[in-house]
N, CA, C and O of each residue as an XYZ file, in Angstrom:
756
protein
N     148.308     78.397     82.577
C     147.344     78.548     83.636
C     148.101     78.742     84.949
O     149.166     78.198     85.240
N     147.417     79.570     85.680
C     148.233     79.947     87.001
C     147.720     79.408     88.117
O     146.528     79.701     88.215
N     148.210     78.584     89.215
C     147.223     78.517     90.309
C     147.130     78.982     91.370
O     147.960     78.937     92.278
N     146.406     79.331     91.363
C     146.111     80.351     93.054
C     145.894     79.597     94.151
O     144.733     79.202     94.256
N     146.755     79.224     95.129
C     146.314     78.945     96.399
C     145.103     79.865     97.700
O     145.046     80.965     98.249
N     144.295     78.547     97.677
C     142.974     79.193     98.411
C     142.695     79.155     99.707
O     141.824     78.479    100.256
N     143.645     80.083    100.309
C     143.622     80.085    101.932
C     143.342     81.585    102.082
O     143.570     82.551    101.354
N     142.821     81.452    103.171
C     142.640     82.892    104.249
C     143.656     83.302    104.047
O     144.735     82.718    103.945
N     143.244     84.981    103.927
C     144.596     86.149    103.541
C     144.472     86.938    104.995
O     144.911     88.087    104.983
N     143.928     86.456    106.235
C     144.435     86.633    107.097
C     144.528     85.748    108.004
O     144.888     86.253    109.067
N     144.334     84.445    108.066
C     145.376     83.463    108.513
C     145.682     82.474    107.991
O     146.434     81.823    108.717
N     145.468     81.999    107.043
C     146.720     81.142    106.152
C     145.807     79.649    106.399
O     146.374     78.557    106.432
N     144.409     79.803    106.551
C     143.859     78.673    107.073
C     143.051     77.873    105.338
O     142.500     78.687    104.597
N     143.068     76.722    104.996
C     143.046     76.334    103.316
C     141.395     76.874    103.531
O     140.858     76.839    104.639
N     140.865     77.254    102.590
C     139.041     77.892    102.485
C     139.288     76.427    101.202
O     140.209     75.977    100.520
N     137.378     76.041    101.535
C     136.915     75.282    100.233
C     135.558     75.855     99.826
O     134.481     75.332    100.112
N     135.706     76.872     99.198
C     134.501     77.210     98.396
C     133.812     76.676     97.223
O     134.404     76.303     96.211
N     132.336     76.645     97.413
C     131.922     75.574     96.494
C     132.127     76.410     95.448
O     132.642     77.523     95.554
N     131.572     75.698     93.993
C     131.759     76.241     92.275
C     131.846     77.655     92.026
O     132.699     78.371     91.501
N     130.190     77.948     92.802
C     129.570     79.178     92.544
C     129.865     80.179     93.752
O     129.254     81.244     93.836
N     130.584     79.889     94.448
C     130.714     80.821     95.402
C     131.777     82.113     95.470
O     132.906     81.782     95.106
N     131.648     83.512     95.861
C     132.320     84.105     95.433
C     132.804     85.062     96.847
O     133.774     85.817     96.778
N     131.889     84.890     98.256
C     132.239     85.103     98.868
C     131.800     83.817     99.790
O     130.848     83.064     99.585
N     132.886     83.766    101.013
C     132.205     82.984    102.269
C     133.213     83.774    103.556
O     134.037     84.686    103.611
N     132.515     82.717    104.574
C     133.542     83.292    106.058
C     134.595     82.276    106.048
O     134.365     81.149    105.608
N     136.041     82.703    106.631
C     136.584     81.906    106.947
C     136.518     80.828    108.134
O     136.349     81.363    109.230
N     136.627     79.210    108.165
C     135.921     78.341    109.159
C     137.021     78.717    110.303
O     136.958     78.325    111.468
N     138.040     79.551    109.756
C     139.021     79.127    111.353
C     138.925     80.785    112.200
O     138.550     80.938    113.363
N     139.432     82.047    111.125
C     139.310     83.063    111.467
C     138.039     84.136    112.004
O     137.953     84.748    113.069
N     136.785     84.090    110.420
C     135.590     83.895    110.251
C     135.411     85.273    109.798
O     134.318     85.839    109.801
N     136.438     85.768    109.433
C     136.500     86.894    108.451
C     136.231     86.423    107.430
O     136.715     85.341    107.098
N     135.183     87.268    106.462
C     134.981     87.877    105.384
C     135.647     87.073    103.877
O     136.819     87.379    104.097
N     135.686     86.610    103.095
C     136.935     86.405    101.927
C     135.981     86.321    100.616
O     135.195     85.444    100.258
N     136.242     87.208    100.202
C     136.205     86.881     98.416
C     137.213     86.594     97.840
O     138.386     86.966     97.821
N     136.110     85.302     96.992
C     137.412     84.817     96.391
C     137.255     85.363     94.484
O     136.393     85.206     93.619
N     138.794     86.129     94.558
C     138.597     86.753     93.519
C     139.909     86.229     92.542
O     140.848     85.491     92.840
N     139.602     86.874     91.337
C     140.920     85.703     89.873
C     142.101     86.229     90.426
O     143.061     85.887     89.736
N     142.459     86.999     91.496
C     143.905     86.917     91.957
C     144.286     86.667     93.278
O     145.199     86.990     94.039
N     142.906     85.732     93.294
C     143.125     85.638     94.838
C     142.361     85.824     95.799
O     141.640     86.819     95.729
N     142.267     85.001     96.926
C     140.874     85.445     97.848
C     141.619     86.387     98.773
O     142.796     86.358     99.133
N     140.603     87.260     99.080
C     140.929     88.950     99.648
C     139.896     89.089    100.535
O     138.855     88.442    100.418
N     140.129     90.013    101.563
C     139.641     90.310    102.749
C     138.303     90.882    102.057
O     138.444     91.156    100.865
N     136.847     91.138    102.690
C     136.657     91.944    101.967
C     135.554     92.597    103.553
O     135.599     91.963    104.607
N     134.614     93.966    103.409
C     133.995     94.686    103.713
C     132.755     93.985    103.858
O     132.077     93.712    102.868
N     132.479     93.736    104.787
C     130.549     93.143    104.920
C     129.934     94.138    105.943
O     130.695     94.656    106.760
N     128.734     94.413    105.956
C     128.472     95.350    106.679
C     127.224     94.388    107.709
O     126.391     93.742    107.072
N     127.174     94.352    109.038
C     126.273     92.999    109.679
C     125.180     94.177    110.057
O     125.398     95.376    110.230
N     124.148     93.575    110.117
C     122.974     94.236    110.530
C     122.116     93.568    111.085
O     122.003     92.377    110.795
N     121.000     94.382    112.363
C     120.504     93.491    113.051
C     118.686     94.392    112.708
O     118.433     95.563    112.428
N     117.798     93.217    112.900
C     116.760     93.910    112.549
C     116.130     94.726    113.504
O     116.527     94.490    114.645
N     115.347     95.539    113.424
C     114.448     96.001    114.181
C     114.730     95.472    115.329
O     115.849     95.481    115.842
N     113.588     94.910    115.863
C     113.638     93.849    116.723
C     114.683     92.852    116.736
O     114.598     91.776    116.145
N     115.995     93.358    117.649
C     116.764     92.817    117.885
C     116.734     91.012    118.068
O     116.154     90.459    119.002
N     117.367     90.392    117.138
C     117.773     88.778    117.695
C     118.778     88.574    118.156
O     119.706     88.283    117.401
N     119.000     88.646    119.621
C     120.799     88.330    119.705
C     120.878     86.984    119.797
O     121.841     86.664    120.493
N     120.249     86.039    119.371
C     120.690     85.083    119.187
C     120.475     84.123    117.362
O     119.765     83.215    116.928
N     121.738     85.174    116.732
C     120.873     84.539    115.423
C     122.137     83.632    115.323
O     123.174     83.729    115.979
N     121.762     82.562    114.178
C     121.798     81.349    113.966
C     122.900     81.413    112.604
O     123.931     80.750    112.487
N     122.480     82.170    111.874
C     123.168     82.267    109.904
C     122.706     83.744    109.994
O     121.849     84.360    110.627
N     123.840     84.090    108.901
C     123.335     85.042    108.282
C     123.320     85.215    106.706
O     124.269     84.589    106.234
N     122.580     85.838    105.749
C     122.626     85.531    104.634
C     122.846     86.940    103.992
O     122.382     87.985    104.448
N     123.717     86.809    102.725
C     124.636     88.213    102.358
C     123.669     89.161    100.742
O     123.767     88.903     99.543
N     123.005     90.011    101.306
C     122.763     91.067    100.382
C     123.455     91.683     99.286
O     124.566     92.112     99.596
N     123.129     91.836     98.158
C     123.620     93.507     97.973
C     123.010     94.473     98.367
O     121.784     94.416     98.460
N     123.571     95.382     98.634
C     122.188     96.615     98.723
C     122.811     98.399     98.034
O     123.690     99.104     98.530
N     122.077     98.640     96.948
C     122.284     99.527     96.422
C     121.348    100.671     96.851
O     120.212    100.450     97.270
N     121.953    102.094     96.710
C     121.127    103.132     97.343
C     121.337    103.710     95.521
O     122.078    103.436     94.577
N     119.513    105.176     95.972
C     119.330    105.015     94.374
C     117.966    105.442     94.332
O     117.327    105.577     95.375
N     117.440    105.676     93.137
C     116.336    105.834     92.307
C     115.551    105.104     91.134
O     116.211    104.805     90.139
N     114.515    104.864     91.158
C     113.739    104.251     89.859
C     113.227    105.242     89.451
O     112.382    105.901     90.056
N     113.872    105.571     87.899
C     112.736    106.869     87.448
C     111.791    106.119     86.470
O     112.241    105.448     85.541
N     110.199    106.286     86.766
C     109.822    105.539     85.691
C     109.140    106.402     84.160
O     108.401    107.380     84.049
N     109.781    105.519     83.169
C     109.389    106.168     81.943
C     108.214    106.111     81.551
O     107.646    107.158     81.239
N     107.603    104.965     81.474
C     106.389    104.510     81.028
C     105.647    103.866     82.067
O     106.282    103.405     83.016
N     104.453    103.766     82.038
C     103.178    103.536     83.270
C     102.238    103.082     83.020
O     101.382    103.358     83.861
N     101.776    102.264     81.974
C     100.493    102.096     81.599
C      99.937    101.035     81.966
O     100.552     99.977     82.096
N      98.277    101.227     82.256
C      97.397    100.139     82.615
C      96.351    100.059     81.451
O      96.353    100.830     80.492
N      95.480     99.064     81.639
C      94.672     98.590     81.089
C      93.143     99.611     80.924
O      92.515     99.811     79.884
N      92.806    100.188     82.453
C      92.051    100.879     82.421
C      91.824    102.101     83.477
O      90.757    102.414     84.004
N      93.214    102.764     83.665
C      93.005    104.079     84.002
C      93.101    103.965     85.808
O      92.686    104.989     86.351
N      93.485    103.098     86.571
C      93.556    102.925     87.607
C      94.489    104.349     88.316
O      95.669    104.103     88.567
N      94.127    105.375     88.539
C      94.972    106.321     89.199
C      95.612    106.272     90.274
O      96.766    106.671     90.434
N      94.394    105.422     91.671
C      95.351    105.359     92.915
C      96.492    104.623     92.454
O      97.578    105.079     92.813
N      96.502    103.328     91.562
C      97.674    102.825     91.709
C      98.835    102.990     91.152
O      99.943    102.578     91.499
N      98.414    103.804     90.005
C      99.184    104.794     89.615
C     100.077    105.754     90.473
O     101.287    105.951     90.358
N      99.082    106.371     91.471
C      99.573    107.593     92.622
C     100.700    106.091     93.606
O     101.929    106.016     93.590
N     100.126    105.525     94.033
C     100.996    104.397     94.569
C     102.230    104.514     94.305
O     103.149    105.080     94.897
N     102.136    103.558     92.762
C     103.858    103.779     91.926
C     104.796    104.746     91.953
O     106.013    104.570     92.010
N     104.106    105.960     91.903
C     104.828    107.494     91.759
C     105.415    107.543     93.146
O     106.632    107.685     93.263
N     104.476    107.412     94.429
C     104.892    107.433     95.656
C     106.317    106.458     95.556
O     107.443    106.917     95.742
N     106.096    105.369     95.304
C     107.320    104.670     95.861
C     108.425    104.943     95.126
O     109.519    104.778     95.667
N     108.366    105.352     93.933
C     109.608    105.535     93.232
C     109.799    106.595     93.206
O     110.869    106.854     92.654
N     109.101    107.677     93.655
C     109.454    109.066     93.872
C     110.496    109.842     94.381
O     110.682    111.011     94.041
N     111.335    109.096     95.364
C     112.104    109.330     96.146
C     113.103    108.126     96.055
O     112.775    106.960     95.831
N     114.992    108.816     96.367
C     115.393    107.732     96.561
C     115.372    106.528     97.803
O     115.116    106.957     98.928
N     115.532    105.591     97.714
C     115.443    104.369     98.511
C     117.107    103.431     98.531
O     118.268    103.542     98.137
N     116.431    102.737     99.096
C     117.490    101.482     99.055
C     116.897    100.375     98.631
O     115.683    100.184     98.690
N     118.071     99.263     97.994
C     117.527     98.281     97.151
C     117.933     97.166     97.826
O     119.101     97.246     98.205
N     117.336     96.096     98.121
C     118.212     95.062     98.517
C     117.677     93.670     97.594
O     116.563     93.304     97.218
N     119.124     93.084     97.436
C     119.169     91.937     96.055
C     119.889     90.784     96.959
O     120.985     90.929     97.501
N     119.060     89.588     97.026
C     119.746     88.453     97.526
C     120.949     88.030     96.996
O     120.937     87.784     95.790
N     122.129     87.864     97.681
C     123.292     87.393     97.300
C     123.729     86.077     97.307
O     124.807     85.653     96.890
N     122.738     85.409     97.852
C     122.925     83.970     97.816
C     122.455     83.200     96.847
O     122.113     83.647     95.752
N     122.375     81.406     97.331
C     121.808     80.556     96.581
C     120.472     80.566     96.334
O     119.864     79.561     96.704
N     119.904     81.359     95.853
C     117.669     81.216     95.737
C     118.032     81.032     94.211
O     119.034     81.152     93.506
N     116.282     80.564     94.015
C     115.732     80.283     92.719
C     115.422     82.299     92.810
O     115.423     83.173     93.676
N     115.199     82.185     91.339
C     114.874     83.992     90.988
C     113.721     84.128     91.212
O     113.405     85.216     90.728
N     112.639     83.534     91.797
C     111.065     83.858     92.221
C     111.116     84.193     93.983
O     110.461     85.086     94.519
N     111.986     83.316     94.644
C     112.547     83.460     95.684
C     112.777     84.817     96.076
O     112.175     85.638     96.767
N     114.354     84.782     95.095
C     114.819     86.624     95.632
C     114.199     87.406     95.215
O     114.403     88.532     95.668
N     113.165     87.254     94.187
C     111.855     88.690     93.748
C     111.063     88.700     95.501
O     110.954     89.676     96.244
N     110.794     87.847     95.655
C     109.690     87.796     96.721
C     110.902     88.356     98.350
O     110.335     88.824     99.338
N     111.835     88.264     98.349
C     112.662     88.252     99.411
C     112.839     90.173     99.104
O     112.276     91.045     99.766
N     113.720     90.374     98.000
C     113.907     91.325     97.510
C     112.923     92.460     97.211
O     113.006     93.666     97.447
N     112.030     91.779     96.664
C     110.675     93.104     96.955
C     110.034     93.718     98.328
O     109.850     94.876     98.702
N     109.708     92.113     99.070
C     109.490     92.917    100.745
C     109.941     93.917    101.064
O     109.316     94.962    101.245
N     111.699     93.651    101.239
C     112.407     94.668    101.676
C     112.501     96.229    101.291
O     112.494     97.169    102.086
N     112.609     96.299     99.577
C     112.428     97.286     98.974
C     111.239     98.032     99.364
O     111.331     99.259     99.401
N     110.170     97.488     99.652
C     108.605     98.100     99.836
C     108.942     98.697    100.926
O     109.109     99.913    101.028
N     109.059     97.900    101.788
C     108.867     97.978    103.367
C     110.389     99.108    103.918
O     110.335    100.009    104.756
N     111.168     98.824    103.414
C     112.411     99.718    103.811
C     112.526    100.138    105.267
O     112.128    101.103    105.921
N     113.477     98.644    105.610
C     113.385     98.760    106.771
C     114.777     99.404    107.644
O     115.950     99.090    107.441
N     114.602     99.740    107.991
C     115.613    100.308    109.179
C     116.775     99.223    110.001
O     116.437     98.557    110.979
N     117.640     99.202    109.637
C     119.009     98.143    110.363
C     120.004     98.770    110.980
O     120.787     99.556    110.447
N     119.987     98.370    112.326
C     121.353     99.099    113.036
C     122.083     98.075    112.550
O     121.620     96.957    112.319
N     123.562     98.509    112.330
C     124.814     98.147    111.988
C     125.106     97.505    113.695
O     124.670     97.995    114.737
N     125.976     96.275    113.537
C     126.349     95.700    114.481
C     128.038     95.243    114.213
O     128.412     95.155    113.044
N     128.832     95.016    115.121
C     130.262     94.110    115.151
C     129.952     92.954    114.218
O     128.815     92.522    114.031
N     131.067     92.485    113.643
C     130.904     91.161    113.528
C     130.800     90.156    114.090
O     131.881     89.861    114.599
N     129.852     89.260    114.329
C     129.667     88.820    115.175
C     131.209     87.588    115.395
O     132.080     87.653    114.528
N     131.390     86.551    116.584
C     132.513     86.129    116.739
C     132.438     84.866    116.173
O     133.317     84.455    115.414
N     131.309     84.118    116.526
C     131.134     83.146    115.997
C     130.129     83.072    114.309
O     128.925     82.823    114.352
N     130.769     83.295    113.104
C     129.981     83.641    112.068
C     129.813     82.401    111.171
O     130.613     81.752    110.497
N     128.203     82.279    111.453
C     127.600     81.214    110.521
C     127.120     81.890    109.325
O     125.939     82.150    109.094
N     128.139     82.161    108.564
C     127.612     83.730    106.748
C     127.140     82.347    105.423
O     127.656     81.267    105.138
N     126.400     82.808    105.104
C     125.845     81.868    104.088
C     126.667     82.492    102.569
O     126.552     83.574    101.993
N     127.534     81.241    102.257
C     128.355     82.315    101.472
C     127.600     82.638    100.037
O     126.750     81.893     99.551
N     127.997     83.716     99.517
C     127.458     85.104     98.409
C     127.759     83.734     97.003
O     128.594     82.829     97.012
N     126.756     84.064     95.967
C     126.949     83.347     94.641
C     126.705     84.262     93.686
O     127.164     84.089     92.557
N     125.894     85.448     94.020
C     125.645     86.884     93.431
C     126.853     87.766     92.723
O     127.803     88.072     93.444
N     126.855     88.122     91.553
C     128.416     89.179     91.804
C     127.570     90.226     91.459
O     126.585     90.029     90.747
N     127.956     91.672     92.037
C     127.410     92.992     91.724
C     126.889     93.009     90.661
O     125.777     93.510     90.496
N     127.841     92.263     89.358
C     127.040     93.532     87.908
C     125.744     92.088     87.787
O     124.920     92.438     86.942
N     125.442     90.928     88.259
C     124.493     90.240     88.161
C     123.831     90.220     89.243
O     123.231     89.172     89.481
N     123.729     91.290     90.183
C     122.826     92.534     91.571
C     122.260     92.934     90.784
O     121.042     92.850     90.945
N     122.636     93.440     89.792
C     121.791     94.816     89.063
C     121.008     94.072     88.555
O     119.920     93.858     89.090
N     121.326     93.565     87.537
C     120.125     92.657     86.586
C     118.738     92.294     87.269
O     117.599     92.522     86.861
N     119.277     91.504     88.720
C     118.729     91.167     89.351
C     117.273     92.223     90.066
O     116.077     91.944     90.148
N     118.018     93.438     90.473
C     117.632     94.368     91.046
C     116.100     94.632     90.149
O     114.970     94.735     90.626
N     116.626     94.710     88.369
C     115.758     94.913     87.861
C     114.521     94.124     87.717
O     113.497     94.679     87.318
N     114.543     92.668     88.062
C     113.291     92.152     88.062
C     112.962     92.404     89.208
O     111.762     92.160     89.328
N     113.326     92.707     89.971
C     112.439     92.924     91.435
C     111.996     93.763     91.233
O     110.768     93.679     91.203
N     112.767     95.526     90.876
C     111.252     96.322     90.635
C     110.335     95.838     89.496
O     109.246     96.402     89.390
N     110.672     94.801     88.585
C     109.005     94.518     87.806
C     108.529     93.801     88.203
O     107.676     93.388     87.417
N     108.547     92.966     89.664
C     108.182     92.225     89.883
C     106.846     92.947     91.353
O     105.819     92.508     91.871
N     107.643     94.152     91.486
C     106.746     95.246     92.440
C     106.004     95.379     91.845
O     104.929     95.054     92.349
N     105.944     95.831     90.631
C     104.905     96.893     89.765
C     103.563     95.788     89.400
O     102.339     95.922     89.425
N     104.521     94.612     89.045
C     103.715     93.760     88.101
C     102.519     92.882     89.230
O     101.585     92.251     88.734
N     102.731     92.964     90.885
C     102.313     92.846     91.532
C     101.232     93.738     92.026
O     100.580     93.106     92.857
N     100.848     94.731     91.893
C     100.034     95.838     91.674
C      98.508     95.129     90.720
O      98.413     94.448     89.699
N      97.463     95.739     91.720
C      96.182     94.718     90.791
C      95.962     96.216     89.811
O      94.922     96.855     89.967
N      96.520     96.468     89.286
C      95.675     97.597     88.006
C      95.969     97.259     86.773
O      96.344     98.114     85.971
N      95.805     95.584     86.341
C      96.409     95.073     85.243
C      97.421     95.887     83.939
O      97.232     96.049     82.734
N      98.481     96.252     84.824
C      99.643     97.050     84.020
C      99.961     95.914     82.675
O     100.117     94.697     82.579
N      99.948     97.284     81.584
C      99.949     96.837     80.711
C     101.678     96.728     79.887
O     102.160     95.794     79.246
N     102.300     98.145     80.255
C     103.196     98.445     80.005
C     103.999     99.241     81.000
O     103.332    100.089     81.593
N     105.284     99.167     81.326
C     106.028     99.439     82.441
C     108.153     99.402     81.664
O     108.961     98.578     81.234
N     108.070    100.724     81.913
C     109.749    101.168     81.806
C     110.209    102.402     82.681
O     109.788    103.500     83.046
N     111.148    101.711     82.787
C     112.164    102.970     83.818
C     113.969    103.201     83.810
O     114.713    102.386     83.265
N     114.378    104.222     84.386
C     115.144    103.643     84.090
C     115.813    103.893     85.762
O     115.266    104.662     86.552
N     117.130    103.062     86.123
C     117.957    102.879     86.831
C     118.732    103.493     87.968
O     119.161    102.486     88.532
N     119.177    104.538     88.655
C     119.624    105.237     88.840
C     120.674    104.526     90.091
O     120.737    105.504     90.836
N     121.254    103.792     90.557
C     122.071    103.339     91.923
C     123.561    103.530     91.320
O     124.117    103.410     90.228
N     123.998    104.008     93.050
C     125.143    103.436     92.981
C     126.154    102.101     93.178
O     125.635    100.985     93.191
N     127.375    102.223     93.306
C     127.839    100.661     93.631
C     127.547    100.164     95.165
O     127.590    100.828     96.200
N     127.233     98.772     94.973
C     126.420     98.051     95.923
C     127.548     98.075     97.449
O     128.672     98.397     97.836
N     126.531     97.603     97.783
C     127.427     97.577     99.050
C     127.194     95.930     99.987
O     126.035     95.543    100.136
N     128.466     94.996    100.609
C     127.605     93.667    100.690
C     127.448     93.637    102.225
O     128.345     93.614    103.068
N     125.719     93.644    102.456
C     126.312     93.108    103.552
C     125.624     91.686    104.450
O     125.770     90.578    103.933
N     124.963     91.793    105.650
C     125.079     90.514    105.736
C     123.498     90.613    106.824
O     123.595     91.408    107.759
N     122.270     89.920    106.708
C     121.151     89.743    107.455
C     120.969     88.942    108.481
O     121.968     88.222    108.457
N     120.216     88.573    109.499
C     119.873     87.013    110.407
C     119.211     86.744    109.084
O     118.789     87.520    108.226
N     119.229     85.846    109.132
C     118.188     84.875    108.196
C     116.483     84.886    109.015
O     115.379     84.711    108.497
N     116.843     85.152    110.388
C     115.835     84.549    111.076
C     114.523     85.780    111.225
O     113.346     85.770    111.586
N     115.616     86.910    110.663
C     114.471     88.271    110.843
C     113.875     88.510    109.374
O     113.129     89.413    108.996
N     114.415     87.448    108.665
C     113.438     87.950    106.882
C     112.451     86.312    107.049
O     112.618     85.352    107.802
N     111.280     86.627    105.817
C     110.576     85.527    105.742
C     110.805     84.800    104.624
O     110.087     85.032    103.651
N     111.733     83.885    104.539
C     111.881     83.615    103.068
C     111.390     81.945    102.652
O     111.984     80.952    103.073
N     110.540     81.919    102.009
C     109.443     80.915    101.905
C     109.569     80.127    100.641
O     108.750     79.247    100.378
């Protein structure tokens, strides 16, 4: 067994990440670190501010967000509901962006966090990192984004009153990208 010492790979400061954690900020630098099996490494977060600017946010909590398509295979309801049918087609018609909670939630949580966003597709200017970073660190890893990804769109569809009976699609994104929200501009309940 090998052991990896778990300090900031850009300043040498010791990180204590809990069990499940796979990214956090560093407490001294406040860069970025995944901690990965050879080591915790700088990594790419992308900060975003909502709409309606908060310049005073508090935490931020870390996404995936995959860009992409749902093609759906199968569609069926109970009894012939077309608008909501026309609905479905609308939203998956076109590509979108996906966003999958990267943090600590229960999975009813990030359906409900994760679907808003997807519906609503909202618009985020990219911002600096901020200096002082309160990042809620990531427990998510990409290929368990996807999985994830996928109950959120059945969790869209299945939300739809046209008692769907049957529902398949398939997949289409590319690799995720992580980045990072206010906490204070989503509603997460």
């Amino acid at each position: 067994m090998k052991l990896i010492p778990l300090r900031c790979p850009n300043c040498n400061y010791g990180l204590k990440p809990g069990n499940e954690d796979i990214l956090l900020a560093c407490p001294n630098c406040q860069i970025p670190v995944a901690i990965a099996v050879d080591g915790p490494k700088r990594v790419k977060v992308r900060f975003a501010l909502p709409p309606k600017a908060d310049s005073d946010v508090q935490e931020w909590v870390p996404f995936w967000v995959f860009e992409g398509k749902v093609i759906v295979t199968v569609r069926e309801t109970q009894g012939g509901w077309r608008t909501k049918d026309k609905d479905s087609s609308q939203l998956w018609g076109s590509p979108r962006r996906f966003y999958v909670p990267a943090w600590d939630l229960n999975v009813r949580t990030a359906q409900e966090v994760g679907s808003r966003l997807v519906v609503s597709q909202p618009e985020f200017t990219t911002v600096n990192q901020p200096k002082q970073l309160n990042l809620v660190p990531a427990v998510v890893k990409p290929a368990d984004a996807r999985k994830l990804l996928e109950f959120i769109i059945l969790a869209i569809e299945a939300r739809r009153k046209d008692w769907l009976k049957e529902f398949a699609f398939t997949l289409e994104v590319g690799k995720p990208q992580l980045w990072a929200l206010p906490r204070s501009g989503l509603k997460i309940g």
